[in-house]
mmCIF file of the N, C-alpha and C atoms, coordinates in Angstrom:
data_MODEL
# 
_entry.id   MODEL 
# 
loop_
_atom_site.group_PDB 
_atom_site.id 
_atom_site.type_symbol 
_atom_site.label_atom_id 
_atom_site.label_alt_id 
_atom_site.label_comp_id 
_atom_site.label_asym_id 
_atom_site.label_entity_id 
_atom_site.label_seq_id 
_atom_site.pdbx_PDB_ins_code 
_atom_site.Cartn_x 
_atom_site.Cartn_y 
_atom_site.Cartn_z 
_atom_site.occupancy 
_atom_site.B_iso_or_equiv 
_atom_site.pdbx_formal_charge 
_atom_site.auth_seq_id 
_atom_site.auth_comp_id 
_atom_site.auth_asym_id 
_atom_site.auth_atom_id 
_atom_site.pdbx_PDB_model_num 
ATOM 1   N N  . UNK A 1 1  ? 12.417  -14.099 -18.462 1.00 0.00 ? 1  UNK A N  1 
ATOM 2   C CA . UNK A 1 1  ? 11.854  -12.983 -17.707 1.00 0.00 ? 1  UNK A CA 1 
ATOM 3   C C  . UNK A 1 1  ? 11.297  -13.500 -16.390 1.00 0.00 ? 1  UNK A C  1 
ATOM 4   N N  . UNK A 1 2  ? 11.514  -12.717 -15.450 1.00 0.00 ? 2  UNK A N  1 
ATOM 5   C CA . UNK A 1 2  ? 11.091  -13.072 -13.717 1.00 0.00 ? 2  UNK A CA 1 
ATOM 6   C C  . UNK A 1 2  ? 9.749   -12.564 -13.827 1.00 0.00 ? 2  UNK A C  1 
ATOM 7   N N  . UNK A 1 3  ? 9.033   -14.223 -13.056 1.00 0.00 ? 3  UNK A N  1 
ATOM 8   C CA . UNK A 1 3  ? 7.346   -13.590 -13.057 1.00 0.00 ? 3  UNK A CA 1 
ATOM 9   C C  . UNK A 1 3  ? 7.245   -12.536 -12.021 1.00 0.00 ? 3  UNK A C  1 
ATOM 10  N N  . UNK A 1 4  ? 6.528   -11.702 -12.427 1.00 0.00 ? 4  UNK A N  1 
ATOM 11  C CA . UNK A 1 4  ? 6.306   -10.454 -11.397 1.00 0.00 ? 4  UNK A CA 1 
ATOM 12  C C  . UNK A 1 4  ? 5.400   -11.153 -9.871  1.00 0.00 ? 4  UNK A C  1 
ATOM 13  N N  . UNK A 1 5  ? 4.885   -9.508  -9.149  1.00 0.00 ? 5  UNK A N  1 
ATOM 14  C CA . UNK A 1 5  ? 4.322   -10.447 -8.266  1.00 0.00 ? 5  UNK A CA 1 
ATOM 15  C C  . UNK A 1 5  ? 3.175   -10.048 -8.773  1.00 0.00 ? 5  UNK A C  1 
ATOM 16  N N  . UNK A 1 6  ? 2.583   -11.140 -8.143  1.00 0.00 ? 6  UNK A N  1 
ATOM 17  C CA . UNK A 1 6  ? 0.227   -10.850 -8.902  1.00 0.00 ? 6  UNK A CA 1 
ATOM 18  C C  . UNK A 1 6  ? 0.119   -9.426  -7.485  1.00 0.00 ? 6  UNK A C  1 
ATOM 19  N N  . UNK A 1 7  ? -1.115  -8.873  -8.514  1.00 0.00 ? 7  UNK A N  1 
ATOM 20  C CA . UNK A 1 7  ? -1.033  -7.919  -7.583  1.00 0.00 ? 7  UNK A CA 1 
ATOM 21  C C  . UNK A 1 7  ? -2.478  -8.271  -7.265  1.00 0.00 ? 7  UNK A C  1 
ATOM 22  N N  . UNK A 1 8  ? -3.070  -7.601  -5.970  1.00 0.00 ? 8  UNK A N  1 
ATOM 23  C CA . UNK A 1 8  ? -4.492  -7.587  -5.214  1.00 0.00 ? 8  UNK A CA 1 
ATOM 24  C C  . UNK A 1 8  ? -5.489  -6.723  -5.623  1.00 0.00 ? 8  UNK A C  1 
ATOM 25  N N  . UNK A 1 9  ? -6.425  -6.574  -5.941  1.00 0.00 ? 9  UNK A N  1 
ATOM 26  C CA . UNK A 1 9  ? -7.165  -5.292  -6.624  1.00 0.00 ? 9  UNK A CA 1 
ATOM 27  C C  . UNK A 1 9  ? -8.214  -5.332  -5.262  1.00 0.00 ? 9  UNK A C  1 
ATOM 28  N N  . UNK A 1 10 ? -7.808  -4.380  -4.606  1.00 0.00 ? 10 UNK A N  1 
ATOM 29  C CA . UNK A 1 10 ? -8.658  -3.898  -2.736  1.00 0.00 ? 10 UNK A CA 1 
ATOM 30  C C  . UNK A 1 10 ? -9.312  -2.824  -3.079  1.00 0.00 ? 10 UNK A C  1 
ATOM 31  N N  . UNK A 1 11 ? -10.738 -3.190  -2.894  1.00 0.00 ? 11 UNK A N  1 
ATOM 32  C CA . UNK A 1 11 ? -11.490 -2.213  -3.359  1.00 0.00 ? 11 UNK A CA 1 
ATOM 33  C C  . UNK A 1 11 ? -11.628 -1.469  -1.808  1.00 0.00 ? 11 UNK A C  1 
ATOM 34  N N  . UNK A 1 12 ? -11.770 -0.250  -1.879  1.00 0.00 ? 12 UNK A N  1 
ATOM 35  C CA . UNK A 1 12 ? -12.007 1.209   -1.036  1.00 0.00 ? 12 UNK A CA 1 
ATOM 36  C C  . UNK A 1 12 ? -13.428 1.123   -0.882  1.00 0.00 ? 12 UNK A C  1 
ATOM 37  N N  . UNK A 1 13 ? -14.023 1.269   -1.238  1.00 0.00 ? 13 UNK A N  1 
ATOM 38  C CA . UNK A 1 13 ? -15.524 1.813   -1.418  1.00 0.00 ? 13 UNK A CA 1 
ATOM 39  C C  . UNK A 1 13 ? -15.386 3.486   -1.356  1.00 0.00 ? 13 UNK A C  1 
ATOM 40  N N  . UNK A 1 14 ? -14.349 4.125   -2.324  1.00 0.00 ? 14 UNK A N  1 
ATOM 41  C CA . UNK A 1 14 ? -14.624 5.038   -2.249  1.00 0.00 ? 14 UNK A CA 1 
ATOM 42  C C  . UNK A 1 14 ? -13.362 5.403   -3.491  1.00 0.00 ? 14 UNK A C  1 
ATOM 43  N N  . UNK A 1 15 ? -13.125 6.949   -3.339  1.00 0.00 ? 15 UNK A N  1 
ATOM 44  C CA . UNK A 1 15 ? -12.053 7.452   -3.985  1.00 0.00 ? 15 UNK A CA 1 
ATOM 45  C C  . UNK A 1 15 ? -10.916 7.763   -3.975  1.00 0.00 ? 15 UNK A C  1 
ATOM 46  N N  . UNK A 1 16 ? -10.887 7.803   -2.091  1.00 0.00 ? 16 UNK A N  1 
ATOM 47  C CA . UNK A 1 16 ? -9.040  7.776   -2.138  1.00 0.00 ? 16 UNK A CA 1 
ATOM 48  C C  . UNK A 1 16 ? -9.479  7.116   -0.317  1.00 0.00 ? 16 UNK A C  1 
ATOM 49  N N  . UNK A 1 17 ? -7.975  6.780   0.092   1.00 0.00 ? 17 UNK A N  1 
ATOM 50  C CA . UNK A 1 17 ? -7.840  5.895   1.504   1.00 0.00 ? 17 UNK A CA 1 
ATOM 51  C C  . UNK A 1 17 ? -5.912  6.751   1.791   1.00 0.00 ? 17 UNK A C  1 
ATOM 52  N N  . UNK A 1 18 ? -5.972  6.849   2.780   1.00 0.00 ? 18 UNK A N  1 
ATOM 53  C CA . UNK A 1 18 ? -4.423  7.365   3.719   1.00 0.00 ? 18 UNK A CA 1 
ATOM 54  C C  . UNK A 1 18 ? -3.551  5.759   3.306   1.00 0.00 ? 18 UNK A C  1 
ATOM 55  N N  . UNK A 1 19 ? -2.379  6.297   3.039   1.00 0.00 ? 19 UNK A N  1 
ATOM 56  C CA . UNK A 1 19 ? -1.278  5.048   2.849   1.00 0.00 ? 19 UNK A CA 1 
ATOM 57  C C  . UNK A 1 19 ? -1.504  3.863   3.916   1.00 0.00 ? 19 UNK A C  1 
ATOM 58  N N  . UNK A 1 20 ? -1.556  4.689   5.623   1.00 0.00 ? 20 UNK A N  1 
ATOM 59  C CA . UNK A 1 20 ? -1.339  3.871   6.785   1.00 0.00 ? 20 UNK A CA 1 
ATOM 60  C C  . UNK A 1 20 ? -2.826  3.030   6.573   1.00 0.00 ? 20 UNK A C  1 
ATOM 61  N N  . UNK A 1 21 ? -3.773  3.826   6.213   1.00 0.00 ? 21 UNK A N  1 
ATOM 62  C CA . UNK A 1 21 ? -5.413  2.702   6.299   1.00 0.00 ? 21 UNK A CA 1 
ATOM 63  C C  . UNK A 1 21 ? -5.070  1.842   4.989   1.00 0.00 ? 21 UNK A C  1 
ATOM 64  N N  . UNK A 1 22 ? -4.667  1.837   4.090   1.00 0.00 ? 22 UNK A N  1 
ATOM 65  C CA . UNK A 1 22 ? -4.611  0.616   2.978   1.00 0.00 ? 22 UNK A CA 1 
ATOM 66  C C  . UNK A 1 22 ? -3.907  -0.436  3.643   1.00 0.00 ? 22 UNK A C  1 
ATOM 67  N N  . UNK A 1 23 ? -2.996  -0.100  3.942   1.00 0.00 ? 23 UNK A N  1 
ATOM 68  C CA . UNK A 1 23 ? -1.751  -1.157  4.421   1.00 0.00 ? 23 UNK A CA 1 
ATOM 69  C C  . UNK A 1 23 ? -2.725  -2.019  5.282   1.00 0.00 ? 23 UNK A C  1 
ATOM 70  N N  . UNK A 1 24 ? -3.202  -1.791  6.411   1.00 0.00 ? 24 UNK A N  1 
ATOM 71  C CA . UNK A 1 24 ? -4.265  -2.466  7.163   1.00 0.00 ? 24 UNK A CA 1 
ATOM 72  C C  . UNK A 1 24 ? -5.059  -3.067  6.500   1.00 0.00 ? 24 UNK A C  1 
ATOM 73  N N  . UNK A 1 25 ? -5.885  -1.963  6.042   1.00 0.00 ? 25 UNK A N  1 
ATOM 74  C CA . UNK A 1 25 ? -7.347  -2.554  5.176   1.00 0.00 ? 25 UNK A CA 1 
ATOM 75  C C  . UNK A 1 25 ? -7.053  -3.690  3.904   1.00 0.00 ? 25 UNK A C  1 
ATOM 76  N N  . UNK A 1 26 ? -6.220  -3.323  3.115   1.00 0.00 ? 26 UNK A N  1 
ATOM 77  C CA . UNK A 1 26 ? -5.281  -4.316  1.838   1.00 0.00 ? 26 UNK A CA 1 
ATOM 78  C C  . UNK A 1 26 ? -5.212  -6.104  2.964   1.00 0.00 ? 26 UNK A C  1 
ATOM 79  N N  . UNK A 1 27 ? -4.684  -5.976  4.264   1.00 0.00 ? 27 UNK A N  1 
ATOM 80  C CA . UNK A 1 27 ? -3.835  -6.961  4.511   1.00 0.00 ? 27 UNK A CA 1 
ATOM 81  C C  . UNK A 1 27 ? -2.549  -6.939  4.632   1.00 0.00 ? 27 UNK A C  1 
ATOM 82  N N  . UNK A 1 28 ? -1.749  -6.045  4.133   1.00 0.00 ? 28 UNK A N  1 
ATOM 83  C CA . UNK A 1 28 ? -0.842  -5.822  3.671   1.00 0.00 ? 28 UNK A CA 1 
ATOM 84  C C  . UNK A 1 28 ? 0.565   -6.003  5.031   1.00 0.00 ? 28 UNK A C  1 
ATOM 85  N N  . UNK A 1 29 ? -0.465  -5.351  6.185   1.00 0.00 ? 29 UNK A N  1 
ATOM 86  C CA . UNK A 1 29 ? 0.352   -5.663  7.756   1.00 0.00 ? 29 UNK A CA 1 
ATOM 87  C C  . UNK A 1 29 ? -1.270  -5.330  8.752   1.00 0.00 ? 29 UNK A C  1 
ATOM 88  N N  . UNK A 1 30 ? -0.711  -5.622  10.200  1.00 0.00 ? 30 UNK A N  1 
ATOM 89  C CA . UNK A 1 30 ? -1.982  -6.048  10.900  1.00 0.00 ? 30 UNK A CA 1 
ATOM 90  C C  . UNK A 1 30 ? -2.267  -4.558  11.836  1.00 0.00 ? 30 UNK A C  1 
ATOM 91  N N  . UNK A 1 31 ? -0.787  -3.690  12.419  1.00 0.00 ? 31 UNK A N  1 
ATOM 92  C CA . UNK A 1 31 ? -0.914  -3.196  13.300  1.00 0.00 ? 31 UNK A CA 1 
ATOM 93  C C  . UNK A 1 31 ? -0.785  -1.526  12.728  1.00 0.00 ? 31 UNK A C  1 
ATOM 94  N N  . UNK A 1 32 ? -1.655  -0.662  13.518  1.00 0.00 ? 32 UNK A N  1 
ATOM 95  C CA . UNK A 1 32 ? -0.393  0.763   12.482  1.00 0.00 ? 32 UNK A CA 1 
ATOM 96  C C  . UNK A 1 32 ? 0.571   0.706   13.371  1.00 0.00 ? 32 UNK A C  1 
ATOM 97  N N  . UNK A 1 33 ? 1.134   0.456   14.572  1.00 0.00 ? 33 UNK A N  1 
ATOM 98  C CA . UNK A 1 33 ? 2.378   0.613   14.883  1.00 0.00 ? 33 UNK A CA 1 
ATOM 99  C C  . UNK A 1 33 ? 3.583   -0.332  14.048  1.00 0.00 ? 33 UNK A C  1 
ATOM 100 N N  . UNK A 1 34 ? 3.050   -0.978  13.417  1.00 0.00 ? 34 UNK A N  1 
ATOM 101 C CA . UNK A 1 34 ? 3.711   -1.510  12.782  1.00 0.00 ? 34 UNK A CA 1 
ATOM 102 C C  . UNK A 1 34 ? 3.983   -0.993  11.196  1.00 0.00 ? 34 UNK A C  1 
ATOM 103 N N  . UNK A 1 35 ? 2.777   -0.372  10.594  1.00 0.00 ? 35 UNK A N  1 
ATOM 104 C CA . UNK A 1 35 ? 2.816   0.469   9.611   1.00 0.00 ? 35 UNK A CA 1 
ATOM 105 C C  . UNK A 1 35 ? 3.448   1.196   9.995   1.00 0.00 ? 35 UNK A C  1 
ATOM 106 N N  . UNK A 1 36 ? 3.344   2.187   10.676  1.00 0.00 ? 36 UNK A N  1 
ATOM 107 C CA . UNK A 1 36 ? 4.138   3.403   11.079  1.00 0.00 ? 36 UNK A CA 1 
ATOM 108 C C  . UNK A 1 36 ? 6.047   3.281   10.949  1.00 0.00 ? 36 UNK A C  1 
ATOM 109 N N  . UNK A 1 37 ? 6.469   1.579   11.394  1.00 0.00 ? 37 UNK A N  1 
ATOM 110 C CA . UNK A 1 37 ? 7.554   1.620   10.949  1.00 0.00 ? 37 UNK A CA 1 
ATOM 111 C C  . UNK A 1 37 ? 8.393   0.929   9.803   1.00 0.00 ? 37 UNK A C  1 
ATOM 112 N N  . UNK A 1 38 ? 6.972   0.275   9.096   1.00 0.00 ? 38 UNK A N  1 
ATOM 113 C CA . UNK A 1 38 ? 7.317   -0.143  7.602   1.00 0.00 ? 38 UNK A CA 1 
ATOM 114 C C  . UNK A 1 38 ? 7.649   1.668   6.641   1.00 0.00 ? 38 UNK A C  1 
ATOM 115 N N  . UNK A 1 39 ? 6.413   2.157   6.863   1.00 0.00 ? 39 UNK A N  1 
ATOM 116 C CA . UNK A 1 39 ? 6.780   3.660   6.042   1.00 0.00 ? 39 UNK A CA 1 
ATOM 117 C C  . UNK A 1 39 ? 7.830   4.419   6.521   1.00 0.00 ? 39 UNK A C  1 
ATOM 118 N N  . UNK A 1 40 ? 7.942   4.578   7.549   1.00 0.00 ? 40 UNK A N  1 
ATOM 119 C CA . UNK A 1 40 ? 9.242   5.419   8.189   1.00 0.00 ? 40 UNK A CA 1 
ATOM 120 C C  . UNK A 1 40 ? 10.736  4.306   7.448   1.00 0.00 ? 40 UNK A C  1 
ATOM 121 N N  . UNK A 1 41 ? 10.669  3.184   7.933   1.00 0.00 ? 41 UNK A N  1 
ATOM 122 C CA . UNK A 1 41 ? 12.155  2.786   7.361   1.00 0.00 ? 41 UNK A CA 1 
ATOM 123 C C  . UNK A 1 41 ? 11.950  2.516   5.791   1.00 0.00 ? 41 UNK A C  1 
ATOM 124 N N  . UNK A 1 42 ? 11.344  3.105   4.936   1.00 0.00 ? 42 UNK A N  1 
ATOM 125 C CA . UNK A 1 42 ? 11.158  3.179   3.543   1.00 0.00 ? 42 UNK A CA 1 
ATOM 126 C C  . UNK A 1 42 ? 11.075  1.311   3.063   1.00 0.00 ? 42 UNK A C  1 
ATOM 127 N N  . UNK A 1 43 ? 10.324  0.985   3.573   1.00 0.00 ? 43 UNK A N  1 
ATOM 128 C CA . UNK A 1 43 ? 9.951   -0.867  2.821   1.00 0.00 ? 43 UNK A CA 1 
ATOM 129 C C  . UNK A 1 43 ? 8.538   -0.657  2.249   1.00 0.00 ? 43 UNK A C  1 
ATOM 130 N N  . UNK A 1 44 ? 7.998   0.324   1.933   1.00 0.00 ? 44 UNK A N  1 
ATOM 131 C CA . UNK A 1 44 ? 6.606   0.503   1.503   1.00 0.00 ? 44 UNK A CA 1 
ATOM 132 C C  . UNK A 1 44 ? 6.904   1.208   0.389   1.00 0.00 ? 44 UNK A C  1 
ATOM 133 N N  . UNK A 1 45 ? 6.609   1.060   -1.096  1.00 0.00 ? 45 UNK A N  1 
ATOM 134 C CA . UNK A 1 45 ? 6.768   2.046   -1.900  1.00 0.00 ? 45 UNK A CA 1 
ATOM 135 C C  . UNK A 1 45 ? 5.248   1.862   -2.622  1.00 0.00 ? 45 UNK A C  1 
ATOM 136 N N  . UNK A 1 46 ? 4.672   3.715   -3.199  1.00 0.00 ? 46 UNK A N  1 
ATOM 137 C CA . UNK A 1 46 ? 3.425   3.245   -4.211  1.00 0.00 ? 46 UNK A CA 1 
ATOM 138 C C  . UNK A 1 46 ? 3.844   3.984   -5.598  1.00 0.00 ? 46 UNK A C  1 
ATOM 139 N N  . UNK A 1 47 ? 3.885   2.982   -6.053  1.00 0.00 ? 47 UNK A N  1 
ATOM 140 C CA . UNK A 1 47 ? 3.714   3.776   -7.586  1.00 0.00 ? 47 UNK A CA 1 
ATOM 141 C C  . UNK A 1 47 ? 5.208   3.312   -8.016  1.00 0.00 ? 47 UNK A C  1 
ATOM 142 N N  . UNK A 1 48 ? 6.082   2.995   -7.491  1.00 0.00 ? 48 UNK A N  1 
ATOM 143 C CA . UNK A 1 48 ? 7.230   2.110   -7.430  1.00 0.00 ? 48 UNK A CA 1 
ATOM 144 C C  . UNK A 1 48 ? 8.244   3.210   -6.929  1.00 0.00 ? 48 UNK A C  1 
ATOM 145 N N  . UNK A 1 49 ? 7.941   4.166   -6.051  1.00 0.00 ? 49 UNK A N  1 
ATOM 146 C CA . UNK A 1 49 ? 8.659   4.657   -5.370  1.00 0.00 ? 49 UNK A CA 1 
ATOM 147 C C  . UNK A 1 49 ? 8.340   4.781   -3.992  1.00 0.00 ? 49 UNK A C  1 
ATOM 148 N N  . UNK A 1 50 ? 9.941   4.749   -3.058  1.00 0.00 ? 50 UNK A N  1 
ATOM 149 C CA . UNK A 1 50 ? 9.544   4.408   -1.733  1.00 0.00 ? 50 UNK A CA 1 
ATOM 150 C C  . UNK A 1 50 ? 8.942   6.325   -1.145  1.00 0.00 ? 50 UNK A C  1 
ATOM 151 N N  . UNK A 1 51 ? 7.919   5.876   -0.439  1.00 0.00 ? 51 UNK A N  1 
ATOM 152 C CA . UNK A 1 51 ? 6.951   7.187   0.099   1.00 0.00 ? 51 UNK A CA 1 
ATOM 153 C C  . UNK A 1 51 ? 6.772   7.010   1.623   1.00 0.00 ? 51 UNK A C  1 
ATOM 154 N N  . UNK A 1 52 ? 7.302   7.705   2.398   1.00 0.00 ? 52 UNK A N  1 
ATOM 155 C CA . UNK A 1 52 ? 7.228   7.855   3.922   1.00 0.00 ? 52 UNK A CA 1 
ATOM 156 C C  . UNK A 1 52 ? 6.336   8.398   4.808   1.00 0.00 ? 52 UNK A C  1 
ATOM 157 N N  . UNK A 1 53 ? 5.084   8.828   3.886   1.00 0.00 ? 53 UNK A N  1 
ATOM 158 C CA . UNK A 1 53 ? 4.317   9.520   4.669   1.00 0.00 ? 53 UNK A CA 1 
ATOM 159 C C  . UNK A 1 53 ? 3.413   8.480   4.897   1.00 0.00 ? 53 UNK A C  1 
ATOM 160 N N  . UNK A 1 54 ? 2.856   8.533   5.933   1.00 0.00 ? 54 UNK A N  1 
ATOM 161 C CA . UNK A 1 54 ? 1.771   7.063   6.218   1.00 0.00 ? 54 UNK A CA 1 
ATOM 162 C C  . UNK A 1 54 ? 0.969   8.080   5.899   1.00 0.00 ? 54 UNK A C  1 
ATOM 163 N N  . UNK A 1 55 ? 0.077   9.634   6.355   1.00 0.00 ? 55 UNK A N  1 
ATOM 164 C CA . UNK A 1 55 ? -0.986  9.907   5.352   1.00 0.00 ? 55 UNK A CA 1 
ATOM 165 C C  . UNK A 1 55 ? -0.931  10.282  4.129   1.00 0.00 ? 55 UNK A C  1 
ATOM 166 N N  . UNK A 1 56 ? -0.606  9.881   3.696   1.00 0.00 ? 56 UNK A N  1 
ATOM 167 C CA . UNK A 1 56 ? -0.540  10.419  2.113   1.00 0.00 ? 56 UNK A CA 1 
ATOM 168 C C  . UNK A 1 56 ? -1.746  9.868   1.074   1.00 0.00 ? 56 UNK A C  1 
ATOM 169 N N  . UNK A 1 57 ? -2.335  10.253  0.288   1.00 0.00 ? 57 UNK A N  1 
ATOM 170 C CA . UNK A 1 57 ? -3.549  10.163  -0.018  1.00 0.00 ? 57 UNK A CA 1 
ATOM 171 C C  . UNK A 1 57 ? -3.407  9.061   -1.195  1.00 0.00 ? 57 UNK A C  1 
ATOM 172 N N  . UNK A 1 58 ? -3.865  8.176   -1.215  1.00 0.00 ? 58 UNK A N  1 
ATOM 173 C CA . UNK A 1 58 ? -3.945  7.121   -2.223  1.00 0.00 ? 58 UNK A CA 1 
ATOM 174 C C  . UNK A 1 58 ? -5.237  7.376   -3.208  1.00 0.00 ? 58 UNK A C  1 
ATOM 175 N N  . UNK A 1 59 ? -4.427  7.168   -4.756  1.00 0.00 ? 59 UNK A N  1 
ATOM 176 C CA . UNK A 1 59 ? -6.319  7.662   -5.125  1.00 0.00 ? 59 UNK A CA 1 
ATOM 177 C C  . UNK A 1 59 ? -5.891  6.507   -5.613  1.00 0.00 ? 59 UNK A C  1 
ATOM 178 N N  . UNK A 1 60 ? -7.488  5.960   -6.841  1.00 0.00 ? 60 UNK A N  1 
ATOM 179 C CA . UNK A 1 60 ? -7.929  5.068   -6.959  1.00 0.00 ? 60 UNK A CA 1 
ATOM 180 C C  . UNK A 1 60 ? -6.751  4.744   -8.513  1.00 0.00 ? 60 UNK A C  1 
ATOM 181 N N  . UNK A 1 61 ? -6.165  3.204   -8.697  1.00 0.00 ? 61 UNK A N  1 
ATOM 182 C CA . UNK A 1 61 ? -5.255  2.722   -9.206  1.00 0.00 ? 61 UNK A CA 1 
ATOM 183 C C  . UNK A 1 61 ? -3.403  3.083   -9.237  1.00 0.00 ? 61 UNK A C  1 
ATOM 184 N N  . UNK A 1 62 ? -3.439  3.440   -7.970  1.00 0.00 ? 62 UNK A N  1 
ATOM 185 C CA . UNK A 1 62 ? -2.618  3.422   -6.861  1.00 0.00 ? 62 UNK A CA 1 
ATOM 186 C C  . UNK A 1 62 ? -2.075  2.391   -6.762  1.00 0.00 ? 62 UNK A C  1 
ATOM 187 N N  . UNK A 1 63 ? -0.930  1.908   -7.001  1.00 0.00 ? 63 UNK A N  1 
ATOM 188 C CA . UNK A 1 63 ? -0.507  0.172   -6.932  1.00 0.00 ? 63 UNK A CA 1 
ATOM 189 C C  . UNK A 1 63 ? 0.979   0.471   -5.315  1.00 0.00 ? 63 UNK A C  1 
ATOM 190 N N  . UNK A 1 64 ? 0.372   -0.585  -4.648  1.00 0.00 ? 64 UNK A N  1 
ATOM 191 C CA . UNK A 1 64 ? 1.212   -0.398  -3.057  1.00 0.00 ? 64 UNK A CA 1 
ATOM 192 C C  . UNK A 1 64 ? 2.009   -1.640  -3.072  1.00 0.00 ? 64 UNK A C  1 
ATOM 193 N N  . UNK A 1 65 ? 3.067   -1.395  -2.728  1.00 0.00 ? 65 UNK A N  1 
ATOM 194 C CA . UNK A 1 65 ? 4.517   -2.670  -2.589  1.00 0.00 ? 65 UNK A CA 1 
ATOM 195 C C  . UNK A 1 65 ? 4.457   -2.494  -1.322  1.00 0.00 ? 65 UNK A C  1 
ATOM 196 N N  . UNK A 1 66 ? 4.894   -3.783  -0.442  1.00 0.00 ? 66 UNK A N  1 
ATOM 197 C CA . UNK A 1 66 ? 5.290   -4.274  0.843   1.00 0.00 ? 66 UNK A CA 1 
ATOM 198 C C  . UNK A 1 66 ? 5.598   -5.725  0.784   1.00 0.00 ? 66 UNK A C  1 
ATOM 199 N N  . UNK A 1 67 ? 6.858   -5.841  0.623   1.00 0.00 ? 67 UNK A N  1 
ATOM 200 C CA . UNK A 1 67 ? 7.817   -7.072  1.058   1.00 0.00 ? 67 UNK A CA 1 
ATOM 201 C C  . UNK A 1 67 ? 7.305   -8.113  0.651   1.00 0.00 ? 67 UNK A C  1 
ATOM 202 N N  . UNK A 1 68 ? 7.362   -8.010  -0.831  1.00 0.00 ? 68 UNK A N  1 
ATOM 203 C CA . UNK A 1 68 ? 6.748   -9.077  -2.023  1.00 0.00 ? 68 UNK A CA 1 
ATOM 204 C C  . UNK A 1 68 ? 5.266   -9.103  -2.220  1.00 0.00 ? 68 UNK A C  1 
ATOM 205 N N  . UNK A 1 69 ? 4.551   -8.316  -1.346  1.00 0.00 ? 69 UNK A N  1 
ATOM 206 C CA . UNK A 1 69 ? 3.137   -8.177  -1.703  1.00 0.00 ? 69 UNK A CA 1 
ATOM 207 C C  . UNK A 1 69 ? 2.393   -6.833  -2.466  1.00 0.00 ? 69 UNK A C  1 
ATOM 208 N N  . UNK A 1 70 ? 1.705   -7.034  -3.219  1.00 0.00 ? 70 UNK A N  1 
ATOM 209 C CA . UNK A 1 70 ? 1.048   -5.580  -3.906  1.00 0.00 ? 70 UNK A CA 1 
ATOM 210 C C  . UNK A 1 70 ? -0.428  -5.528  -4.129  1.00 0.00 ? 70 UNK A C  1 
ATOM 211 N N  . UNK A 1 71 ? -0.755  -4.660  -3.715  1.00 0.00 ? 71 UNK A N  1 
ATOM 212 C CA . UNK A 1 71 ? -1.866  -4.224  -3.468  1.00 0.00 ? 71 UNK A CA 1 
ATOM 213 C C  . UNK A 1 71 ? -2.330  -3.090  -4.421  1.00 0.00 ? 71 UNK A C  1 
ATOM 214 N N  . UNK A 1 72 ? -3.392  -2.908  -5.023  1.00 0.00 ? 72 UNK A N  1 
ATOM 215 C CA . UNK A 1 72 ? -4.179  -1.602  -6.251  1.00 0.00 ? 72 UNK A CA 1 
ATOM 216 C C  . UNK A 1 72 ? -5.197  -1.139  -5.337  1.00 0.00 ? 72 UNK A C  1 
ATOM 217 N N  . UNK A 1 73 ? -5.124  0.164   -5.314  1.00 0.00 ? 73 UNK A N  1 
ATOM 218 C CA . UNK A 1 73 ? -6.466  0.760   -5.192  1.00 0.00 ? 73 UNK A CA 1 
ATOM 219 C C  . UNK A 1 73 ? -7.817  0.754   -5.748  1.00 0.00 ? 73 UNK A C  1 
ATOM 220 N N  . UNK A 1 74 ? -9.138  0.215   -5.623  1.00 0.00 ? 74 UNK A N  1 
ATOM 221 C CA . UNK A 1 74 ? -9.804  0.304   -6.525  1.00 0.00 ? 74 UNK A CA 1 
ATOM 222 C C  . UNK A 1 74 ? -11.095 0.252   -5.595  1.00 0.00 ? 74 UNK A C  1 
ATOM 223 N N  . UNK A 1 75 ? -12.292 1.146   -6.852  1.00 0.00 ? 75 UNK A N  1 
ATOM 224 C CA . UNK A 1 75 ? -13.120 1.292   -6.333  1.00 0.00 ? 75 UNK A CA 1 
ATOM 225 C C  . UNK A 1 75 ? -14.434 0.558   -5.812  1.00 0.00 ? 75 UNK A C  1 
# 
């Protein structure tokens, strides 16, 4: 069996965060213009499906993919 990837547990300080602010806030990428075209060309998926909306509401245990990295929502 292929080890998965470890995932990040990024706490919010709250209850939910926009797709485009995790990606930042996680680490996950540095710029939103650059978010803006990870979600648009579908390389971002949460929940293990790819999702294009950069606001889209993340609630809390929310698990975020980007190009071998993963990130959880948490509070």
């Amino acid at each position: 069996m292929a080890n998965a990837d470890p995932i990040d547990d990024v706490s919010i300080g709250g209850e939910s965060i926009r797709l485009g602010q995790f990606l930042k806030f996680a680490g996950l990428l540095d710029t939103g213009g650059t978010v803006k075209e990870a979600i648009i060309d579908g390389f971002v998926t949460v929940n293990g499906e790819v999702d294009r909306r950069r606001g889209r509401q993340l609630q809390l245990g929310d698990v975020v993919r980007f190009d071998g990295r993963v990130a959880r929502v948490c509070p």
